[in-house]
N, C-alpha and C positions, 0 to 999 in steps of 0.2 A: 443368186441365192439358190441353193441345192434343195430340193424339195424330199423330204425321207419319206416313202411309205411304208405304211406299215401295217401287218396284218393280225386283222383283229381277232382273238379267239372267243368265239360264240358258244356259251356253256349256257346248260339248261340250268333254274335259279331257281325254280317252282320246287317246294322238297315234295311236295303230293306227285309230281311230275315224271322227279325222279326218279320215284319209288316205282311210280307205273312205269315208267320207261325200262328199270331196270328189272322188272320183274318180265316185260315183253324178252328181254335178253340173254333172261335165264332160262324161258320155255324155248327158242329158239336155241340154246344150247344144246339144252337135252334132245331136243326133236334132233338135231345134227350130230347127237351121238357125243359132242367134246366134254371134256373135263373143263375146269377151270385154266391149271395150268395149259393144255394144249391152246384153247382161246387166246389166251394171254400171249402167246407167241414169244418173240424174243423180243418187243416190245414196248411190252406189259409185265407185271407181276399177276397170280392168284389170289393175291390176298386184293390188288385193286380190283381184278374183275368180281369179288364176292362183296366189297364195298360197295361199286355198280349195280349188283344184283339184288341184294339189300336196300339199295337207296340210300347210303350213306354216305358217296360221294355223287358228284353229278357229272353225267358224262359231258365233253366236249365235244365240238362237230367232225373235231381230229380223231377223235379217240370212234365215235361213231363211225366215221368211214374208215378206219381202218379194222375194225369189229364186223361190220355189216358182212363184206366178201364173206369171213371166214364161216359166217352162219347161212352161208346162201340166200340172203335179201340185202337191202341198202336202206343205208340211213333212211332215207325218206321214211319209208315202212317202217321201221322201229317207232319214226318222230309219230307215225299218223295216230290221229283220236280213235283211239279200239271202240267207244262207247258202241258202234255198231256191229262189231262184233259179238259183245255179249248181253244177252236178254237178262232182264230182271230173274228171270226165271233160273236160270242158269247160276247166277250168282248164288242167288236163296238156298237152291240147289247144295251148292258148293259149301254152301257153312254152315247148312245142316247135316250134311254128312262129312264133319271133323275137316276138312280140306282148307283152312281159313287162310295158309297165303294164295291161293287159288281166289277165295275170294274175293279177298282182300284187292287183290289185281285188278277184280271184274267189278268191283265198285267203284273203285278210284276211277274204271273206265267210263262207270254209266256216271260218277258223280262232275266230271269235266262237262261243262257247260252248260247245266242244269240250272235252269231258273225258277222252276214253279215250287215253293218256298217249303209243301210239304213233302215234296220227293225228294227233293237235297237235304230236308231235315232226316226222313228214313234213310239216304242212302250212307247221310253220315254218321250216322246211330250205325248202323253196320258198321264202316268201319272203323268206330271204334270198340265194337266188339271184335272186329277179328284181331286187329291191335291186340287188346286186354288178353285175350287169348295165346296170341303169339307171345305172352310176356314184355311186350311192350306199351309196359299203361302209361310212360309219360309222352308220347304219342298221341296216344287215347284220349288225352283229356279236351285239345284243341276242337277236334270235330264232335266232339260229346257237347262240348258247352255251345259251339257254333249250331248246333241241332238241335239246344233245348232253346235258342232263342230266337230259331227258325219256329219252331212248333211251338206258337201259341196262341192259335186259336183254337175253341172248344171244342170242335172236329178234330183237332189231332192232341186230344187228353192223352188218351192211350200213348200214341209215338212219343211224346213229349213225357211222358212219367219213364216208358222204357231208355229214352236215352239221357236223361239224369242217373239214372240206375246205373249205367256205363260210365258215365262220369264219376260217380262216389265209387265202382268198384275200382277204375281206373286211380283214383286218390288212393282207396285203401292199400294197394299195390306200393303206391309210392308213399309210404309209410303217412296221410295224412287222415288220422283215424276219425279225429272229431270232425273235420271237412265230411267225411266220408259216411260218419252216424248224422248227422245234421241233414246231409242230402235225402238219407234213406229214410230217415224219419219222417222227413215233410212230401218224398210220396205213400211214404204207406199211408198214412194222416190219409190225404187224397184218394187214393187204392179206395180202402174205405167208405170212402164216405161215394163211389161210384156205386147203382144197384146190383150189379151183378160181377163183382171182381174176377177178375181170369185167376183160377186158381195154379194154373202154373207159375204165372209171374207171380202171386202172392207169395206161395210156396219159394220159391228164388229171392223174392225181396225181403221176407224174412231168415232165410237161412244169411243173405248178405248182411241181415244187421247182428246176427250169429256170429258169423266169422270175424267181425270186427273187434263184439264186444269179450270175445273168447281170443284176439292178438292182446289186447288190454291188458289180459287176465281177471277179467268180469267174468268168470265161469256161471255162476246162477242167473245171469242175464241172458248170455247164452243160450241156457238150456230151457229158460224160459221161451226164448223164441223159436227155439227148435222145436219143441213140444206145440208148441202153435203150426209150425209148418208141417208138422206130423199130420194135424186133424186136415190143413190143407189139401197132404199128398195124398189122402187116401182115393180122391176121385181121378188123380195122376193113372196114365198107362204104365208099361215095368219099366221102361225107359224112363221116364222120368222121375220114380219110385227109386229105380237100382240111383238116378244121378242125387236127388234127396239124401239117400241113406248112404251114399259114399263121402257129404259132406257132413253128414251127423258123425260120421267116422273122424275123418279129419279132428274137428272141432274135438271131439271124445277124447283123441289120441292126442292133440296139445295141451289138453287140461289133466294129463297125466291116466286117463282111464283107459289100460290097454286092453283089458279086455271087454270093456265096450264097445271100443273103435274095433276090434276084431269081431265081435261078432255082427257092428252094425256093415263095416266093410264085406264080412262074406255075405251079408244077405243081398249088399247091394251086387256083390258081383254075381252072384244066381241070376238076378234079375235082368242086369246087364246081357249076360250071354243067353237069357233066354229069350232076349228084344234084338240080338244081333246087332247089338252093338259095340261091335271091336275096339275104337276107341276109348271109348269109356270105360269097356271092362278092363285094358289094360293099365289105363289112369289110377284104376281102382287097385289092381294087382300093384300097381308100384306103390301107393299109399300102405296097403297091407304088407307088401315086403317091408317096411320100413316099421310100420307099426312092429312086426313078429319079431323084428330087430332089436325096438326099445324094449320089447317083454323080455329077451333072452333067445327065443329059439332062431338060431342060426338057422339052420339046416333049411327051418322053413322057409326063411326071409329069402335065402338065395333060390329055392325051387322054383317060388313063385317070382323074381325078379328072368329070372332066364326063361320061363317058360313064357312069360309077354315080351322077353326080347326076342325069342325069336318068331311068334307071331307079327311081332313089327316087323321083322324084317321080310317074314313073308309078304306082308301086306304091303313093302314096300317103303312104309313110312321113316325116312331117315329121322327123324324129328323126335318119336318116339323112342325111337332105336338107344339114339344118343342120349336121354335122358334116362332109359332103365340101363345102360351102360355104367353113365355115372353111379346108379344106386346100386349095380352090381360090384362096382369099383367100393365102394364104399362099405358094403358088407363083407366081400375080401377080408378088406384093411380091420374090420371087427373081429372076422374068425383068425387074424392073425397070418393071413398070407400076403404079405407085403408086396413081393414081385406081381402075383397077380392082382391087386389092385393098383400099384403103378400101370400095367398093361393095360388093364380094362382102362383108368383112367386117361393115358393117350389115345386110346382107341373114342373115348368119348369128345374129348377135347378135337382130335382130328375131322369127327362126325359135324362136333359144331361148330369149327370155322368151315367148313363145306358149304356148311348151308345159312349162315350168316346167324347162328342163335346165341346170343349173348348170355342168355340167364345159365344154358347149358354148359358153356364154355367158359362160364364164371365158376361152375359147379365143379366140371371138371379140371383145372387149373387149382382149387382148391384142392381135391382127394390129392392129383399129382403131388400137392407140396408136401400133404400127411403123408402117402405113403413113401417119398423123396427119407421124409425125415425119420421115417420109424425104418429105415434102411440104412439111418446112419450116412446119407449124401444130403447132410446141411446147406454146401452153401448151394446146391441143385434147388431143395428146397425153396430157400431164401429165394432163389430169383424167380422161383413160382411164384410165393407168396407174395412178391414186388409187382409183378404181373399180375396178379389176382386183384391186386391191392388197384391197379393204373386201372385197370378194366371198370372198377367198381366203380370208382368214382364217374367213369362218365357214364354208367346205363344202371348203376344197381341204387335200390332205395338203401337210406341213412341205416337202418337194423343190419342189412346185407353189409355195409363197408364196420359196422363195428365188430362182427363176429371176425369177415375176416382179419384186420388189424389186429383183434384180439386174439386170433390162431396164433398168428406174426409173431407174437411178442410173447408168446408161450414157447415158441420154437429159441427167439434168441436169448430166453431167460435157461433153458434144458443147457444152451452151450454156454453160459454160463455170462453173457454178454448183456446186464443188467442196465446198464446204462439206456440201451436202444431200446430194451425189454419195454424200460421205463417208459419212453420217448414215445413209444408206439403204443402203450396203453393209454396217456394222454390224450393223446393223439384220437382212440377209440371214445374217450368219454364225451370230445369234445365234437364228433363228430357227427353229424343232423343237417 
């Protein structure tokens, strides 16, 4: 009897695992100077080493040593548990100054092997704030709910209301609103009823049950909560005043008030740049680009989207970069210059498969097919919108795949192709 052997391929299974591994892979990138493609060698593909980096696929022990050389360490190193590399501190660090897949890394490091029930409850409330952050809330909801049922004893009131909070923002992201008002209800209730509530998280937990009841179109609900976290913010520093009134903006600006979201976004952005906070005040500049957009003034909406494009770039942040890309793609496409919001829009789309961001890469894949089609290259279009469409489904909430669908089907009703037009508006109503 002939005896076969055979060799077994040992892949990492852990997806928390993954993601740390893969994010050890992409600092070892950069530190070594490589692109994607160059790593990737002849191989590999780019788009698999940005899956690896992402945490979307899981490396092999194959794929690991032959990776390792090219980044000047060995597998081993990649596999080993970082958590002693990065201090709590350091983490904290990192997510409070905007840096959240930085973070994001350095908790998944210190949360491997932790047993003591309220530090794995806080480390995984982080992440899934940097999650919800990263625009990845249905991620977010696993270690939010695994942390609200770590933390519960009276000693961790506090970590235990903030990571429910992550959990319901995490829902509301994923289109599940009453989930999401039902969570934030029952800690404010609690908030409350503690003697001396943190006014910052008040001021947060009410604007979260704002923004919900203002996606609804509950607008006097809304504004009712807002008006409460107003009295809140007023003992806030500017930094968190300027992040306050950047979400009264928002809220303002979906309930149709633009120039209330315009005046409540410029005070926020004063505040923002006089707290030095770059991130935010550009967050802010893209919402006001967009607001100046629904009001009419062009001219404005683009000043202000280019001029936080290219402090992102200075500051380095690809991430930012690509997202006031898209919104500069997209205001193009308003003032009627078609070829450059096709441009800006691959130049976004190219930003966010670089760096593995789906929400951005769903945005710009969108602009592309508008301005595809308002150029008269239909079927170019069409296989954006197809693309747009395959993407959605697996990372975007039910509201996100019905608007695109319903682009779709605006576009093949224009060429006069009603049948599909049809097909694909069903298609949009039915979709949740």
């Amino acid at each position: 009897m002939n005896v076969v052997k055979t060799r077994h391929r040992v892949v990492v299974d852990n997806s928390e695992l993954a993601r740390t591994i893969g994010g050890r892979i992409r600092q070892a990138r950069k530190s070594a100077g490589l692109t994607q493609s160059q790593l990737a060698g002849d191989r590999y593909t780019k788009a698999y080493i940005s899956a690896l980096e992402s945490g979307i696929s899981k490396p092999s022990m194959a794929a690991l040593d032959y990776l390792a050389p090219r980044l000047g360490t060995t597998a081993a190193e990649i596999l080993t548990d970082p958590a002693a590399a990065w201090s709590r501190l350091e983490a904290d660090l990192a997510l409070a100054t905007g840096e959240w897949a930085r973070a994001l890394d350095a908790y998944h490091g210190l949360a491997e092997g932790e047993q003591e029930r309220g530090t794995r409850g806080e480390l995984l409330t982080a992440i899934a704030e940097c999650l919800c952050r990263l625009d990845r809330p249905a991620e977010a909801i696993r270690p939010a709910s695994e942390a609200a049922g770590l933390l519960t004893e009276p000693r961790w009131t506090d970590a235990r209301l903030r990571a429910e909070y992550w959990l319901a923002s995490a829902h509301h992201e994923q289109d599940n609103p009453d989930e999401a008002r039902s969570i934030l209800r029952s800690v404010l209730d609690r908030l409350r009823a503690t003697p001396r509530p943190d006014p910052d998280f008040t001021t947060r937990l009410l604007i979260g049950l704002a923004m919900v009841e203002a996606y609804q179109g509950k607008t006097s609900a809304a504004l009712a909560y807002l008006e409460e976290a107003r009295t809140a913010a007023a003992a806030l520093d500017d930094r968190r005043r300027g992040t306050f009134l950047s979400t009264v903006a928002i809220a303002q600006r979906e309930a149709g008030d633009h120039e209330g979201a315009l005046r409540a976004g410029l005070q926020a952005l004063a505040l923002l740049r006089s707290a030095d906070s770059a991130l935010e005040a550009e967050l802010i500049a893209n919402d006001l680009a967009l607001t100046y957009l629904a009001a009419g003034n062009v001219e404005r909406a683009r000043a202000l989207a280019e001029e936080s494009r290219a402090a992102a770039a200075a500051r380095g942040d690809e991430r930012q970069v690509a997202i006031l890309t898209d919104t500069a793609s997209v205001i193009a496409l308003a003032a009627g210059d078609a070829e450059q919001a096709l441009s800006l829009a691959r130049t976004a789309i190219e930003l966010a498969e670089r760096i593995a961001h789906r929400k951005t890469l769903l945005d710009g894949l969108v602009s592309e097919a508008r301005a595809l089609a308002r150029l008269g290259r239909h079927d170019e279009a069409l296989a954006s919108f197809e693309r747009a469409t395959l993407l959605s489904e697996e990372a975007a909430p039910a509201s996100r795949r019905r608007e695109i669908l319903s682009a779709w089907a605006d576009s093949l009703a224009q060429l006069g192709r009603h049948d599909q037009a049809y097909a694909l508006a069903r298609r949009a109503l039915a979709s949740g």
